[in-house]
TORBAMAR-976982 format. One line per field, with one value per residue (C-alpha): x, y, z; residue number from 1. Coordinates in steps of 0.25 Angstrom, whole numbers. Example, Ala and Ser with C-alpha at 12.3 -4.5 7.8 and 13.67 -1.06 7.14 Angstrom:
<sites>
x 49 / 55 .
y -18 / -4 .
z 31 / 29 .
resi 1 / 2 .
</sites>
This chain:
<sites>
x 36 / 40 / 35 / 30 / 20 / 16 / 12 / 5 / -4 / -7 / -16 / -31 / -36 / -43 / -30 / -27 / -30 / -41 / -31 / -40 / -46 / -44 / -54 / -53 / -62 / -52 / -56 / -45 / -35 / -27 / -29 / -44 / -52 / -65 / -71 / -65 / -54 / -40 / -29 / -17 / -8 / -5 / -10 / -2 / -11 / -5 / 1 / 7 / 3 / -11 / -21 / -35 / -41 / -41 / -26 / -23 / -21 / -20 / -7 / -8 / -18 / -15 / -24 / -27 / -25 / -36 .
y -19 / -23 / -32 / -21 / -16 / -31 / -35 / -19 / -24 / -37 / -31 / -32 / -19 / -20 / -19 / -4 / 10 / 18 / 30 / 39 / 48 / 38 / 30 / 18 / 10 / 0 / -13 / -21 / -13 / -17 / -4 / -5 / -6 / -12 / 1 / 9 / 15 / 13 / 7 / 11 / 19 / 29 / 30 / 32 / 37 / 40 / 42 / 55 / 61 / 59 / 71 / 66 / 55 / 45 / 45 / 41 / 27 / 22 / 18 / 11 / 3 / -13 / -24 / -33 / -48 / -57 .
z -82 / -69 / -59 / -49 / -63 / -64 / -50 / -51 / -64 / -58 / -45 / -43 / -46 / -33 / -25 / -33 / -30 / -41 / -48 / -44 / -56 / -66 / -72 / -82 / -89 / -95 / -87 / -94 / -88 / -74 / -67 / -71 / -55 / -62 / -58 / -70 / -59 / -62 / -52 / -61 / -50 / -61 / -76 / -91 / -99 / -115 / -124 / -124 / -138 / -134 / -141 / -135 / -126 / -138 / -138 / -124 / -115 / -103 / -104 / -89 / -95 / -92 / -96 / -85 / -89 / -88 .
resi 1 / 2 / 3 / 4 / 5 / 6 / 7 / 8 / 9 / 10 / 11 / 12 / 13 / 14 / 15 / 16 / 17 / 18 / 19 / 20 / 21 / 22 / 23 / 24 / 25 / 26 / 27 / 28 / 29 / 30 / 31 / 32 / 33 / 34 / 35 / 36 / 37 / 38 / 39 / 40 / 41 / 42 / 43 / 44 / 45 / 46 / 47 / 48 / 49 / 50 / 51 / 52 / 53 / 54 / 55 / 56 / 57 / 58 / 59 / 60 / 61 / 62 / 63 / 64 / 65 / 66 .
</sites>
């Protein structure tokens, strides 16, 4: 990862934009706004071989350190 990606994670989420349309209830996570609206400027969700929802991740998913 480089050090553009590690200042990025480091942020407040009060100093991001919402993605607009994405909704998230993970409140671990760094994107996470505390209003269940996520800040990630784009998303990865996967894997590829999906068949149903059950299969999928967010793969953008970051746990914030505490």
């Amino acid at each position: 990862m480089n050090t553009t990606n590690l200042s990025t994670e480091h942020e407040t989420t009060t100093s991001k934009k919402k993605t607009k349309g994405i909704v998230c209830d993970v409140r671990n996570c760094i994107h996470h706004d505390g209003q269940n609206h996520c800040t990630a400027e784009q998303i990865s969700i996967g894997p590829s071989y999906a068949t149903s929802c059950t299969d999928t991740v967010c793969a953008t998913f970051r746990q914030k350190m505490l």
